[in-house]
Backbone as a chain_set.jsonl record, in Angstrom:
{"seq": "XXXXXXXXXXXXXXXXXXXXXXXXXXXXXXXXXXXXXXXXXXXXXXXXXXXXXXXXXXXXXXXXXXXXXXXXXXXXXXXXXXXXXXXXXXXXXXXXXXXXXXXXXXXXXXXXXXXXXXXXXXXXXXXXXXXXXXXXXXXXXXXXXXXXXXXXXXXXXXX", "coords": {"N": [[-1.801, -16.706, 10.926], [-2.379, -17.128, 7.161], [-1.531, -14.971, 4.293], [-0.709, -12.497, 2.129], [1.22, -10.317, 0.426], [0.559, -6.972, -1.582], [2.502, -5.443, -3.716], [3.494, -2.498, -4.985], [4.43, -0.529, -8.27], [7.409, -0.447, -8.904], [9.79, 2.036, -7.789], [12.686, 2.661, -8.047], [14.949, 1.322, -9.895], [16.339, -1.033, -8.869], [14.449, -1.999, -7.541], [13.925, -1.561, -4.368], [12.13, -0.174, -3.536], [9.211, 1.055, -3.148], [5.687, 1.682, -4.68], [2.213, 2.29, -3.916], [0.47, 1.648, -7.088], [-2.143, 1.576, -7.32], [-5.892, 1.159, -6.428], [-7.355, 1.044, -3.256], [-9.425, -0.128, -3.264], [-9.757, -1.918, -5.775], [-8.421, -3.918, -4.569], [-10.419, -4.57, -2.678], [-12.66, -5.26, -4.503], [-12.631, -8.075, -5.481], [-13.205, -9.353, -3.225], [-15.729, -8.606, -2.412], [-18.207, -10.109, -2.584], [-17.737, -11.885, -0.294], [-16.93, -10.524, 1.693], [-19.434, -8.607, 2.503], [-20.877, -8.912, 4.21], [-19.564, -8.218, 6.723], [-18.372, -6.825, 10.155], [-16.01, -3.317, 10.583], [-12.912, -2.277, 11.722], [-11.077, 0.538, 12.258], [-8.079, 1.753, 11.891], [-6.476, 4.413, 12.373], [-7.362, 5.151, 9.583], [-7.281, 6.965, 6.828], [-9.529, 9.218, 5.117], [-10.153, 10.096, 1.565], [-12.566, 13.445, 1.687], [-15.92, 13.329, 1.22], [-19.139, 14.245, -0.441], [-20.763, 13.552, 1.164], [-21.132, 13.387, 4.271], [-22.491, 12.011, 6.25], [-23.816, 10.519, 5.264], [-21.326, 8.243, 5.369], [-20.867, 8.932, 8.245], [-22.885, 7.397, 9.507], [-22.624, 5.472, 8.881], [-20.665, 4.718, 11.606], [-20.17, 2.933, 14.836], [-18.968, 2.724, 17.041], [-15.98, 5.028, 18.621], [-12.645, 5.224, 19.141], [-10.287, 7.466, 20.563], [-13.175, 8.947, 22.067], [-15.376, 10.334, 19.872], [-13.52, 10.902, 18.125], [-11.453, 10.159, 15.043], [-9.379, 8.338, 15.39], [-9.35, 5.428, 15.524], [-12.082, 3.009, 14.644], [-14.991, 1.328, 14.865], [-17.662, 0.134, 12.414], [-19.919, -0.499, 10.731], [-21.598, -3.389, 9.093], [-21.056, -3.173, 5.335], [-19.692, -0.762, 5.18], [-16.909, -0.76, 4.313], [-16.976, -1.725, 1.445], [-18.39, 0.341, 0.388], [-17.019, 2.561, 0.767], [-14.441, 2.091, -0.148], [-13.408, 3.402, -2.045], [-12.878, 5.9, -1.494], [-10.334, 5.73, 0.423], [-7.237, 6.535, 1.394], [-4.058, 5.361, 0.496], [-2.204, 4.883, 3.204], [-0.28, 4.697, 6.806], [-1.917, 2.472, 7.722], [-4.782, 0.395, 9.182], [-7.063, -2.289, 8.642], [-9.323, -3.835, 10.031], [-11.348, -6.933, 9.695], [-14.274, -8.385, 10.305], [-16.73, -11.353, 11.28], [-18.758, -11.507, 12.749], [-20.287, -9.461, 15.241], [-18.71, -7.38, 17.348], [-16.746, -5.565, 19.888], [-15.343, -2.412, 20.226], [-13.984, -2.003, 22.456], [-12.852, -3.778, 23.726], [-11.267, -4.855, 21.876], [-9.138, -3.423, 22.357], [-5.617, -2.462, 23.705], [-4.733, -1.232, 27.466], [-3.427, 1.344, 26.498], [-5.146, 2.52, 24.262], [-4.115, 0.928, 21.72], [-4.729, -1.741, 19.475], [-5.234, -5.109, 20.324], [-2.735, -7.763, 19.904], [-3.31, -10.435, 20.435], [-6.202, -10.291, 20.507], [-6.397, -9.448, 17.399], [-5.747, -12.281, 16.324], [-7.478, -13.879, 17.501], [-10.061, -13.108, 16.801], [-10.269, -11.878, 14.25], [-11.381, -12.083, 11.195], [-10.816, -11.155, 8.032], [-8.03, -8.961, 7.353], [-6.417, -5.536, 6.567], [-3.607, -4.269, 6.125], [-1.676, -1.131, 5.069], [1.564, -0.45, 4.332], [2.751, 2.095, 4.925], [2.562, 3.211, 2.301], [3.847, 1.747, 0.08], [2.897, -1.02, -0.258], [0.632, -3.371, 0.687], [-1.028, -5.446, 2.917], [-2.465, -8.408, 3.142], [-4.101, -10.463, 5.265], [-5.986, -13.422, 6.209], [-8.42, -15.366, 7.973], [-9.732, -17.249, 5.588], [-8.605, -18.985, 2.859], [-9.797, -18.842, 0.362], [-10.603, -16.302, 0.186], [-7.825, -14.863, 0.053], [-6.425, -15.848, -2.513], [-8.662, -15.255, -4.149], [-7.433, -11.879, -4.185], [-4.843, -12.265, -4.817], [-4.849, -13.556, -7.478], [-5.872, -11.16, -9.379], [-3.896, -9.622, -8.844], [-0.101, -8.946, -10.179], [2.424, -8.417, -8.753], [2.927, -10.436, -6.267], [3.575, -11.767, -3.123], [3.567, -14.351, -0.461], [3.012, -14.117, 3.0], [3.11, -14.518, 6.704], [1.461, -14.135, 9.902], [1.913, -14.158, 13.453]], "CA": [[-2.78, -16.37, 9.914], [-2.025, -16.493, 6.058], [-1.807, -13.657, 4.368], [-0.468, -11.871, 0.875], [1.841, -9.119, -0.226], [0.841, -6.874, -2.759], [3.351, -4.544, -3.777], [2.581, -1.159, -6.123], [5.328, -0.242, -8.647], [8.675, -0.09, -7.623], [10.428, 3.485, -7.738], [14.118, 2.217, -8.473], [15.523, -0.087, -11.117], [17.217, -2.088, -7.659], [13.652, -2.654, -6.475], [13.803, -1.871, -3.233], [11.446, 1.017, -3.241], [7.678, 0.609, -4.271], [4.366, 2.962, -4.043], [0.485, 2.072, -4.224], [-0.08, 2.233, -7.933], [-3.743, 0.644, -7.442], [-6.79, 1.918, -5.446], [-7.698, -0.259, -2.218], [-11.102, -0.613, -3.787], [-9.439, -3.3, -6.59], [-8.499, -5.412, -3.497], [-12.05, -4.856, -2.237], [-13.86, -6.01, -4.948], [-12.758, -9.376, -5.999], [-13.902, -10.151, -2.58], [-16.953, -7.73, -1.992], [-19.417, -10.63, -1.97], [-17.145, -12.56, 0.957], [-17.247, -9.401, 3.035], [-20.069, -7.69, 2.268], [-21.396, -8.927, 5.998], [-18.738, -7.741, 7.993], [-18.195, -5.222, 10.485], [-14.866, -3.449, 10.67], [-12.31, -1.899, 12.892], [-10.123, 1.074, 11.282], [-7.001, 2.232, 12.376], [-5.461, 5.74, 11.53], [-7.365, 5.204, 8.233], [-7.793, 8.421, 6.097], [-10.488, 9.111, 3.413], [-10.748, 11.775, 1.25], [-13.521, 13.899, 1.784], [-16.802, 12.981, 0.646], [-20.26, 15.132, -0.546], [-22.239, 13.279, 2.058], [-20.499, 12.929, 5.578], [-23.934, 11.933, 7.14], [-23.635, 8.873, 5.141], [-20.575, 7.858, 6.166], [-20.865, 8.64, 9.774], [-24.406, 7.0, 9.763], [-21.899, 3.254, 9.608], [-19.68, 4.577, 12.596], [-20.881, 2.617, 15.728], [-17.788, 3.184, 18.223], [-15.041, 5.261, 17.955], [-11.643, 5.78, 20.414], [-10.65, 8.028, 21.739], [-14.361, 9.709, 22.057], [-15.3, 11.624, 19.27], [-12.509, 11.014, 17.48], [-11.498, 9.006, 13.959], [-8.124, 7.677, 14.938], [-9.865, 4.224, 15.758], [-13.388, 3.153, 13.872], [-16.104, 0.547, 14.311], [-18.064, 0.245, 11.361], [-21.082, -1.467, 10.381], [-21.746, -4.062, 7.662], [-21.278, -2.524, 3.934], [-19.357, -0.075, 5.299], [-15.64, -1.011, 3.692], [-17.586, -2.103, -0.385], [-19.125, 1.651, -0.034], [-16.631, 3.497, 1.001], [-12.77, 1.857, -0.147], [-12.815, 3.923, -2.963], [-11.967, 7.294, -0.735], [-9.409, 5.46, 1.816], [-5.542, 7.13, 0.653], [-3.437, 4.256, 1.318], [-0.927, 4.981, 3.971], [-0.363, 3.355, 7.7], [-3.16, 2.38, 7.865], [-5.286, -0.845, 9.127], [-8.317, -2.914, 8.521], [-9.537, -5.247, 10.64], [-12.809, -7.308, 9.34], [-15.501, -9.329, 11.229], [-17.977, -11.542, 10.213], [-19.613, -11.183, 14.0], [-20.233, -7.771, 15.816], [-16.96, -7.015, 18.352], [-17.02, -4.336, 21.166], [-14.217, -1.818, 20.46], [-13.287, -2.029, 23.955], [-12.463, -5.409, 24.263], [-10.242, -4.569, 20.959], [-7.788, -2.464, 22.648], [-5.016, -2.739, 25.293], [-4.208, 0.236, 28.366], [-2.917, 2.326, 25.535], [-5.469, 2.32, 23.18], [-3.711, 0.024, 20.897], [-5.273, -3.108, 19.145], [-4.323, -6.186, 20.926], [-2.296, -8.886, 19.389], [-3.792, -12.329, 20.441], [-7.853, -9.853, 19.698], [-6.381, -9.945, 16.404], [-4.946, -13.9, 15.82], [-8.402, -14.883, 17.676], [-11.471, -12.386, 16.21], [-10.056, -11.305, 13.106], [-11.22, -13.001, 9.519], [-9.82, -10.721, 7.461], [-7.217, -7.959, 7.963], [-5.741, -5.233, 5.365], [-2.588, -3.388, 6.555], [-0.927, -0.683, 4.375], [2.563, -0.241, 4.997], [3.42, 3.604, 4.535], [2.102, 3.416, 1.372], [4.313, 1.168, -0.547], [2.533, -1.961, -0.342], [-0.265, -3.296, 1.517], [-0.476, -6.76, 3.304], [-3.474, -9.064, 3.171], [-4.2, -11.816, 5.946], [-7.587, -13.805, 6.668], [-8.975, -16.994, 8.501], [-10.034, -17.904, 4.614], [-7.811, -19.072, 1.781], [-10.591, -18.501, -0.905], [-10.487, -14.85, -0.019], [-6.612, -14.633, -0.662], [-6.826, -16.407, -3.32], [-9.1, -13.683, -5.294], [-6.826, -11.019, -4.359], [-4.226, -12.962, -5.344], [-5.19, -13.713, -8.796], [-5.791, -10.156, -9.431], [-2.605, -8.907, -9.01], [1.072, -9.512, -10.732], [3.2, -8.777, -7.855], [2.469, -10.894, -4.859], [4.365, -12.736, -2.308], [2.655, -14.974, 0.579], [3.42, -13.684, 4.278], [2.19, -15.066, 7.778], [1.219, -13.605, 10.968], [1.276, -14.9, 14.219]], "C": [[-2.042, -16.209, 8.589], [-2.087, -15.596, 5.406], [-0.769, -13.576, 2.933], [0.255, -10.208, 1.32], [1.608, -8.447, -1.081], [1.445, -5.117, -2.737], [3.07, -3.178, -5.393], [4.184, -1.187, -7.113], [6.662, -0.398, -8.053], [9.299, 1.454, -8.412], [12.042, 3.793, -8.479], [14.19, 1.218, -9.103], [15.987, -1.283, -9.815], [15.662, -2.483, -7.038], [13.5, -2.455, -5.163], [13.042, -0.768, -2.84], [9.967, 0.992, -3.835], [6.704, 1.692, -3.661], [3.307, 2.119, -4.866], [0.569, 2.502, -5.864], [-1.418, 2.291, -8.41], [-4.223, 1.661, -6.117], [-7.129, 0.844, -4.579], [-8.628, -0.745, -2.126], [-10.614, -2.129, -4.959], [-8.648, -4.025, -5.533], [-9.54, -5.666, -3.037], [-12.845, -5.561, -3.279], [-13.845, -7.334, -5.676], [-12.977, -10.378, -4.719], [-14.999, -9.79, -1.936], [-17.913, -8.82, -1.667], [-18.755, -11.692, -0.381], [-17.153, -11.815, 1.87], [-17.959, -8.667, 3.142], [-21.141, -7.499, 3.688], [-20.603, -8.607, 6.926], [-18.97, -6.728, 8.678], [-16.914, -5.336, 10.394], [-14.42, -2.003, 11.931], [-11.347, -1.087, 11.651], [-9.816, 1.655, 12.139], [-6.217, 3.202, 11.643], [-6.133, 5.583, 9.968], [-7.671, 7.046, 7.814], [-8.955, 8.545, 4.816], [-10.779, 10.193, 2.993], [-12.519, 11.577, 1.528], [-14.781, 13.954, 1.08], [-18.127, 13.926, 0.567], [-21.017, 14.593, 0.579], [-21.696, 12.679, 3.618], [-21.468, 12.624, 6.43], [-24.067, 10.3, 6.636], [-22.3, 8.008, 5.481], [-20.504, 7.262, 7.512], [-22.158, 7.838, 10.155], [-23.747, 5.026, 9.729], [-21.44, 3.283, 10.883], [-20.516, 4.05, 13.949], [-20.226, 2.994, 16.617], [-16.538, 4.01, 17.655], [-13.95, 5.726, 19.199], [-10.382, 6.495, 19.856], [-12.335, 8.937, 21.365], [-14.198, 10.216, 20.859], [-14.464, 11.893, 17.95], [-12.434, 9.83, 15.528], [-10.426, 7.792, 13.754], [-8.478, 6.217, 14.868], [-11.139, 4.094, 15.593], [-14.043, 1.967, 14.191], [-16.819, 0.578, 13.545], [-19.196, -0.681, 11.256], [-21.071, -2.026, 8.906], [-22.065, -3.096, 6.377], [-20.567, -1.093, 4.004], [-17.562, -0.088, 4.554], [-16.31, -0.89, 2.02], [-17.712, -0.659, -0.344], [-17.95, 2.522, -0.181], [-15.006, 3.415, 0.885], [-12.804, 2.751, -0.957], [-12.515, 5.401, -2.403], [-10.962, 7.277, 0.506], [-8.213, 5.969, 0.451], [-5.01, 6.216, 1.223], [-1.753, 5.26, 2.162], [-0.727, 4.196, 5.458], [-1.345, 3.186, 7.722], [-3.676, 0.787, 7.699], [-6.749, -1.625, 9.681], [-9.108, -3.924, 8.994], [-11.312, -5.886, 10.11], [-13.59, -8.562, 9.889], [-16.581, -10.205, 10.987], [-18.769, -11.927, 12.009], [-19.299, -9.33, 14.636], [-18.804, -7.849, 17.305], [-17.5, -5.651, 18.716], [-15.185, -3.682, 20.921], [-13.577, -1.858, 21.468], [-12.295, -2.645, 24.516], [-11.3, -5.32, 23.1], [-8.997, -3.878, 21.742], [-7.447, -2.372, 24.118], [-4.788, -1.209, 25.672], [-4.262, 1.272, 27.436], [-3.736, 2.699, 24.407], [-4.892, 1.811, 21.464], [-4.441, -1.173, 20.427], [-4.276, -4.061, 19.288], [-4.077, -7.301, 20.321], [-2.793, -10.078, 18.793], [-5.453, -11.8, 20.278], [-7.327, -10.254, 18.0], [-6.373, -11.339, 15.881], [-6.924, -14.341, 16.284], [-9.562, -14.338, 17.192], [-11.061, -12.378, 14.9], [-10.614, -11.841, 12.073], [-10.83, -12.087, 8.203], [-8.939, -9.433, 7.821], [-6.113, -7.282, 7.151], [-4.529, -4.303, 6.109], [-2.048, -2.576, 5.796], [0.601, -0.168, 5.211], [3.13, 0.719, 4.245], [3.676, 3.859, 2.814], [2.792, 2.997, 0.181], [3.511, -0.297, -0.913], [1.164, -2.635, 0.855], [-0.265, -5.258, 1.74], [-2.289, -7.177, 3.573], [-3.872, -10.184, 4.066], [-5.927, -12.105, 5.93], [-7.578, -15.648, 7.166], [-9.132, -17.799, 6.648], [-9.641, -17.502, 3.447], [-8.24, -18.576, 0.443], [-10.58, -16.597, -0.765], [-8.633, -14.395, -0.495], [-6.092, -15.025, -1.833], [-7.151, -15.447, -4.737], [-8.7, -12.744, -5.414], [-5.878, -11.547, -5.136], [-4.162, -12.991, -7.359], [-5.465, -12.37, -9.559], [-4.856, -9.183, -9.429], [-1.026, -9.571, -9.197], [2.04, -9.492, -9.716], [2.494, -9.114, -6.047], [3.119, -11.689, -4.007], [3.588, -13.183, -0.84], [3.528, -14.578, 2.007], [2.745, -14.527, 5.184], [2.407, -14.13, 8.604], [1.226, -14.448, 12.387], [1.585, -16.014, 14.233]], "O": [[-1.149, -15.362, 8.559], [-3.003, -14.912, 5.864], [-0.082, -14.565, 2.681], [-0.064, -9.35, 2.141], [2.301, -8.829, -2.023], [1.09, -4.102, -2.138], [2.519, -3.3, -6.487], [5.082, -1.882, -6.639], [6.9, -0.461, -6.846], [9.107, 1.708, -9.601], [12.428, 4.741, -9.163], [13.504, 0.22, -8.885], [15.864, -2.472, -10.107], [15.642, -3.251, -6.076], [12.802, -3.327, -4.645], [13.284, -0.338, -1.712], [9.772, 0.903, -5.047], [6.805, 2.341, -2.62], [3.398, 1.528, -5.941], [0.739, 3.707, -6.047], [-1.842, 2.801, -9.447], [-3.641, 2.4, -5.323], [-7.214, -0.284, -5.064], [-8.962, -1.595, -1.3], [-11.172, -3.22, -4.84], [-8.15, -5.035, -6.03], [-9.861, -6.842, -2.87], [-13.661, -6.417, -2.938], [-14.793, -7.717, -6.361], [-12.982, -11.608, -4.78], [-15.379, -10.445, -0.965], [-18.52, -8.701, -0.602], [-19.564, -12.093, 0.456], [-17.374, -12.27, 2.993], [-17.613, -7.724, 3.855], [-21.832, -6.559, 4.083], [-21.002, -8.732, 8.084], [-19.599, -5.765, 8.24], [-16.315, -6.398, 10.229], [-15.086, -1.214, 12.601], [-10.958, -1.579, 10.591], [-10.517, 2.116, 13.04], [-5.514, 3.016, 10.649], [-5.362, 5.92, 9.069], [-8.149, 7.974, 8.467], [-8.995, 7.894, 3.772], [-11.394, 11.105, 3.545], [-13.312, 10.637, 1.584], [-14.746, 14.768, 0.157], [-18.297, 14.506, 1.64], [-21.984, 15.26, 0.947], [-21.942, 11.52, 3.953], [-21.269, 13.041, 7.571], [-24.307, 9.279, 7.282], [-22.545, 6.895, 5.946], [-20.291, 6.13, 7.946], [-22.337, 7.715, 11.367], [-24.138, 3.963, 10.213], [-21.575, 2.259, 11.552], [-21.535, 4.691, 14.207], [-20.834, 3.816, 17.302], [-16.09, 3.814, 16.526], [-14.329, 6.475, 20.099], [-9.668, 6.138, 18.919], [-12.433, 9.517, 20.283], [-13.072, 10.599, 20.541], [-14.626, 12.729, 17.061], [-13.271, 9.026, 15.115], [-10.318, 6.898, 12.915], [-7.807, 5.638, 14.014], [-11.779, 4.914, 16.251], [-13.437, 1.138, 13.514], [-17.159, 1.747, 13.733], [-19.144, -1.726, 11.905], [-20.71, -1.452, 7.878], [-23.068, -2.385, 6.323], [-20.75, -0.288, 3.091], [-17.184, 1.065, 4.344], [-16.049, 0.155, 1.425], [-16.999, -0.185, -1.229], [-17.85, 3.209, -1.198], [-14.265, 4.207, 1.469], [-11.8, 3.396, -0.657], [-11.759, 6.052, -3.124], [-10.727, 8.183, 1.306], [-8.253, 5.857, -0.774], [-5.276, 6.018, 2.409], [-0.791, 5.911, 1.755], [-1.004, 2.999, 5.399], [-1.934, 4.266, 7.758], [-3.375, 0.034, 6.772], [-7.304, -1.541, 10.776], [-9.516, -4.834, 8.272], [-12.306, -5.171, 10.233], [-13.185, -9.708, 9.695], [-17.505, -9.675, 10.371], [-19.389, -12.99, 12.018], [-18.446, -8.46, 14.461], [-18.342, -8.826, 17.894], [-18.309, -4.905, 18.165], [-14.148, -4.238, 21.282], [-12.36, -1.718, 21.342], [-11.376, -2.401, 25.297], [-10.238, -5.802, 23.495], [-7.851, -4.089, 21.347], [-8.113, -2.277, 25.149], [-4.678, -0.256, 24.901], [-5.15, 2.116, 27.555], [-3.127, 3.23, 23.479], [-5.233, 2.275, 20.376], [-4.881, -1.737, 21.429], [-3.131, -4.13, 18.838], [-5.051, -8.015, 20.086], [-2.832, -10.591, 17.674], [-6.2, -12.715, 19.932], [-7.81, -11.231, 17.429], [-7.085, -11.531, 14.895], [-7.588, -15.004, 15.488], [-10.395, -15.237, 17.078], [-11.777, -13.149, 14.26], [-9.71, -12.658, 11.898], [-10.49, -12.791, 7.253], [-9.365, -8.858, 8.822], [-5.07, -7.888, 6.904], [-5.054, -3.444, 6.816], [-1.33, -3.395, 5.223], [0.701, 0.327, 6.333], [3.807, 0.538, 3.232], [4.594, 4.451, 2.246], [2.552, 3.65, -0.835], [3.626, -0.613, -2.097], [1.013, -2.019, 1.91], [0.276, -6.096, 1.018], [-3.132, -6.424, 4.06], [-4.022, -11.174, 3.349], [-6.832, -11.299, 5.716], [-6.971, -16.657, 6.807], [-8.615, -18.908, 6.511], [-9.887, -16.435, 2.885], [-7.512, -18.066, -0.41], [-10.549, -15.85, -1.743], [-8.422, -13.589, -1.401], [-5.112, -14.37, -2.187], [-6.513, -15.087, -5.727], [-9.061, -12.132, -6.419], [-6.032, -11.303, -6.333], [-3.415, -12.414, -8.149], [-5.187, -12.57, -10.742], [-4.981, -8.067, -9.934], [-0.695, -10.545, -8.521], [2.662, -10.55, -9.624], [1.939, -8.463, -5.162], [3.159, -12.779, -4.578], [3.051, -12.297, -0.175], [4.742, -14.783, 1.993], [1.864, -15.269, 4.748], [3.286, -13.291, 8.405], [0.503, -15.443, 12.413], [0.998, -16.809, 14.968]]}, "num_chains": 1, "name": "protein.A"}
């Protein structure tokens, strides 16, 4: 799967140190109308705390373990509404443009499985410990618009 780098500031003159200086909502919305039908799958995400936790939880369709938030199904319009209170850190995004059974997402361990990702996935946001965040998708026109949107970017693959 192709896929994008985009990297936040860097920390050191040597570069080798970078942090989020952007919100994960300006990667969302230069492709809001390409995903605005998805469902999604969130992993360890965090979001600050919002006045209306009824709307929120009123997207969540599945969630593992029981009860819990470490792992999320989501219903369509649920990412456009609600990027602007995710804190980027590990944290990852899986996006759908058909409905998916959490179940079938995750191996023994409750982990998300590899070859679920390479074969469901169409798009998929990863932050990596809050330096940079990684972009893949089935479709080029969506990397593309991130792409163009931001000054530091370098092209990655998956898979």
């Amino acid at each position: 799967m192709n896929g994008i780098r985009i990297k936040g500031r860097a920390l050191t003159d040597n570069k080798i140190h970078y942090r989020i200086d952007y919100q994960f909502r300006a990667l969302v919305s230069p492709i809001s109308e390409l995903i605005k039908d998805m469902y999604w799958i969130l992993e360890d995400a965090i979001f600050e705390s919002q006045e209306n936790d009824s709307e929120f939880y009123s997207y969540v369709i599945q969630t593992f373990p029981n009860d819990s938030d470490r792992i999320i199904l989501c219903e369509k319009g649920f990412l456009y509404n609600f990027s602007k209170f995710l804190i980027p850190d590990n944290t990852d995004i899986y996006g759908f443009t058909k409905r998916v059974n959490l179940w079938e997402a995750l191996d023994r361990w409750g982990n998300i499985k590899q070859e679920f990702i390479l074969s469901e996935v169409d798009v998929y946001f990863s932050c990596i410990d809050a330096a940079y965040w990684e972009v893949y998708s089935r479709y080029d026109n969506i990397l593309k618009k991130i792409e163009d949107k931001f000054p530091y970017v370098e092209k990655v693959k998956r898979g």
